[in-house]
C-alpha positions as protocol buffer text, in pm:
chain_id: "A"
residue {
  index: 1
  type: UNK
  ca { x: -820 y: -1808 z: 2090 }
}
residue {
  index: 2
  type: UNK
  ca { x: -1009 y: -1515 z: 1955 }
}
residue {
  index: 3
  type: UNK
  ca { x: -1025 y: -1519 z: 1577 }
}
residue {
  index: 4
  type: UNK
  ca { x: -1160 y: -1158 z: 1400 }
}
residue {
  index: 5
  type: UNK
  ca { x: -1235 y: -1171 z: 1038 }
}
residue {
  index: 6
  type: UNK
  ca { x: -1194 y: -806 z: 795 }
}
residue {
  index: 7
  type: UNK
  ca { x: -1255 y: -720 z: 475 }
}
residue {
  index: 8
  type: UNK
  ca { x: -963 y: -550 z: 348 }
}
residue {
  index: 9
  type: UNK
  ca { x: -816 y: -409 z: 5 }
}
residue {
  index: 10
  type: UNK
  ca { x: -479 y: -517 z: -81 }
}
residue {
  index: 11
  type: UNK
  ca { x: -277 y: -248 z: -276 }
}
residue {
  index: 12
  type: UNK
  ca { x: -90 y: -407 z: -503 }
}
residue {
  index: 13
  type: UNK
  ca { x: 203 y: -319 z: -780 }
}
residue {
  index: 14
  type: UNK
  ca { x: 207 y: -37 z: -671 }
}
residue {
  index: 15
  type: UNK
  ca { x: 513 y: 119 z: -820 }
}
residue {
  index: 16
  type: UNK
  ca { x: 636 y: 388 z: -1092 }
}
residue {
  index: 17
  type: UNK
  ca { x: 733 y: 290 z: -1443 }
}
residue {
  index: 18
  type: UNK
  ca { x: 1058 y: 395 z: -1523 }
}
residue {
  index: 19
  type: UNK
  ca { x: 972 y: 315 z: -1924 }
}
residue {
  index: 20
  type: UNK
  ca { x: 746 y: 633 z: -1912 }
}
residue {
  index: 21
  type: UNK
  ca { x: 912 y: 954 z: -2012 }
}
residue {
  index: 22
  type: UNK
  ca { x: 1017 y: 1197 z: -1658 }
}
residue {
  index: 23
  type: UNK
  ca { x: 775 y: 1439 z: -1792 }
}
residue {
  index: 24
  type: UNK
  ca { x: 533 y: 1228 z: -1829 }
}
residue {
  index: 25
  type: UNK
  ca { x: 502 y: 1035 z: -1496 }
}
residue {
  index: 26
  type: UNK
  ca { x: 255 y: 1084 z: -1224 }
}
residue {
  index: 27
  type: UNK
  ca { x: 382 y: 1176 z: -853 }
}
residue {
  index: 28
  type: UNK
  ca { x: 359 y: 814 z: -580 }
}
residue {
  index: 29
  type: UNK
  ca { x: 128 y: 1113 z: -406 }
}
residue {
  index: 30
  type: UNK
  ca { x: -92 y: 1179 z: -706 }
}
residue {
  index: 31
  type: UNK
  ca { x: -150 y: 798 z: -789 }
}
residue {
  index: 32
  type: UNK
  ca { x: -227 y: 745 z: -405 }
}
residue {
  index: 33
  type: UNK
  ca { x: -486 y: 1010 z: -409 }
}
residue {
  index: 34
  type: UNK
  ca { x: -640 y: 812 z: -726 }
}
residue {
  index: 35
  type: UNK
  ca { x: -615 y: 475 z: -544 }
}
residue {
  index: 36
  type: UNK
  ca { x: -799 y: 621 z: -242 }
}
residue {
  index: 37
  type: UNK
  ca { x: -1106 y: 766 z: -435 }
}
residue {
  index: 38
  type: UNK
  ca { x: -1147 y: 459 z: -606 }
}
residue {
  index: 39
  type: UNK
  ca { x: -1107 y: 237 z: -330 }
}
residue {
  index: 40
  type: UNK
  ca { x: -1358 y: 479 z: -106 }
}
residue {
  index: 41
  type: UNK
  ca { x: -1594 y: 457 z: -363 }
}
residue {
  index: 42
  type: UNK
  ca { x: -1568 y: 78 z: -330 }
}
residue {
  index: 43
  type: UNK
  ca { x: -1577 y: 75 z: -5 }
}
residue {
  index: 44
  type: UNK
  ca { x: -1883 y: 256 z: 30 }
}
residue {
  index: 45
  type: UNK
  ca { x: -2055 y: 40 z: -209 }
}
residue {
  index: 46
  type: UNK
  ca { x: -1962 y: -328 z: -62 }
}
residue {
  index: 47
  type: UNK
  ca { x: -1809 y: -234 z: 272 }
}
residue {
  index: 48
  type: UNK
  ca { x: -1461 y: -297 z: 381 }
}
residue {
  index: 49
  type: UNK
  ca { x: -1228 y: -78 z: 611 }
}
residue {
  index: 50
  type: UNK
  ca { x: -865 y: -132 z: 591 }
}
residue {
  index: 51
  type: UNK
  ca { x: -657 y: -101 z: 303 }
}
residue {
  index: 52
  type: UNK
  ca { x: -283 y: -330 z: 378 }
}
residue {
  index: 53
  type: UNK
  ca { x: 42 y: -343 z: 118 }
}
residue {
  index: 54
  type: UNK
  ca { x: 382 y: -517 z: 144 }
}
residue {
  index: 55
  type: UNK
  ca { x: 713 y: -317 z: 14 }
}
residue {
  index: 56
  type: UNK
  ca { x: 1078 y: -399 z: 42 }
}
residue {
  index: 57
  type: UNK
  ca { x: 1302 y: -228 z: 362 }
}
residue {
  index: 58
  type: UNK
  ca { x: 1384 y: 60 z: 162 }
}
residue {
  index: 59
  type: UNK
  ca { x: 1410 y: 441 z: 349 }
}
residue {
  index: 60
  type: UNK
  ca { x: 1237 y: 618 z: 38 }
}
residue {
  index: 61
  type: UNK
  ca { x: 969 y: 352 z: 78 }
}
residue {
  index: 62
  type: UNK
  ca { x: 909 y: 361 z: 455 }
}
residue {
  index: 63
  type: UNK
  ca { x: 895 y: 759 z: 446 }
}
residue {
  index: 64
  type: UNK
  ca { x: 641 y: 728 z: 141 }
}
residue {
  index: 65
  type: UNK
  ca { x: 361 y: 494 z: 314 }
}
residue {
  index: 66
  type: UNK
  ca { x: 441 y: 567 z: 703 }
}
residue {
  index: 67
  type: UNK
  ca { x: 513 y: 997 z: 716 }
}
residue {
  index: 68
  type: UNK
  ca { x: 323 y: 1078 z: 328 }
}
residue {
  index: 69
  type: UNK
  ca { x: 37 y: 860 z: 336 }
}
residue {
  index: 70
  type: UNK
  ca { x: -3 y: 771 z: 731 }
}
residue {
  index: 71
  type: UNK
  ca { x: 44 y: 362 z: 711 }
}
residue {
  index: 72
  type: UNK
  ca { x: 123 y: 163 z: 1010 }
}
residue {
  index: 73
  type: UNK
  ca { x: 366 y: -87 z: 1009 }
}
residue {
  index: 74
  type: UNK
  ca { x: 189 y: -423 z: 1190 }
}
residue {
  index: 75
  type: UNK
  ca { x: 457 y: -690 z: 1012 }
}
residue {
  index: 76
  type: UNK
  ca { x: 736 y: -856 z: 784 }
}
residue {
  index: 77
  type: UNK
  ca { x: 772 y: -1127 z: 603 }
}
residue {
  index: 78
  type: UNK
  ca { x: 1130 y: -1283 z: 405 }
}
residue {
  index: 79
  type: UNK
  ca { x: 1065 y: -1371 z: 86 }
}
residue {
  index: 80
  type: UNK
  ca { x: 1148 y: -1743 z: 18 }
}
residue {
  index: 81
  type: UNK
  ca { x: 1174 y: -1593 z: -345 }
}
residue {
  index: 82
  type: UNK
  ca { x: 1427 y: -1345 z: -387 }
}
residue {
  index: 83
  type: UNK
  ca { x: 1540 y: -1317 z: 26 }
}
residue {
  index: 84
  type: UNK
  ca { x: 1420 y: -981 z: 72 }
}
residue {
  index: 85
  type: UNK
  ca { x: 1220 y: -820 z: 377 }
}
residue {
  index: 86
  type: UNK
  ca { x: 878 y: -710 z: 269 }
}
residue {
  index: 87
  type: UNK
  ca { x: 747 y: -485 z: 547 }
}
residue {
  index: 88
  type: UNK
  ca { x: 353 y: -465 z: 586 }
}
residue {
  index: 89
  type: UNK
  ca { x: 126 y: -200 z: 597 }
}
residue {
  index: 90
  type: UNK
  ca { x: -218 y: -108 z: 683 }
}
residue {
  index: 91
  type: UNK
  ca { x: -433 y: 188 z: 689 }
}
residue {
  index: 92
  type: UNK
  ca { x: -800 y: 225 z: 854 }
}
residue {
  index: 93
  type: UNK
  ca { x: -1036 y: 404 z: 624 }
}
């Protein structure tokens, strides 16, 4: 069996904060764009060239990371936790 190994970012918590006045929130879009400067810049500085993330089954959340932000789906995984489907994503720099 062929085994490949990649350095990859994980993006984690990844989520808005309902605490924070509407007003005053930043858009899943706009905090994306931050997290993919700073992880470019990282990348170009130590290498790596995938970025992956977990999120529950939800429709808002597929549309956000497959249609807005280009993801691919490669997996799922049941949480032994709480008993919910995380779906897995990755990206290619």
């Amino acid at each position: 069996m062929h085994a490949y190994d990649v350095s990859a970012f994980l993006i984690a918590q990844f989520g808005k904060n309902y605490a924070v006045a509407e007003d005053k929130r930043i858009s899943g879009n706009d905090l994306m764009q931050i997290v993919n400067c700073e992880l470019a810049e990282i990348q170009h500085r130590i290498g790596g060239g995938v970025k992956y993330l977990d999120c529950e089954a939800d429709a808002k959340l597929i549309h956000f990371y497959q249609k807005e932000q280009g993801f691919t789906l490669y997996g799922e995984r049941l949480s032994e936790t709480d008993g919910k489907r995380y779906l897995q994503y990755l990206k290619f720099f």
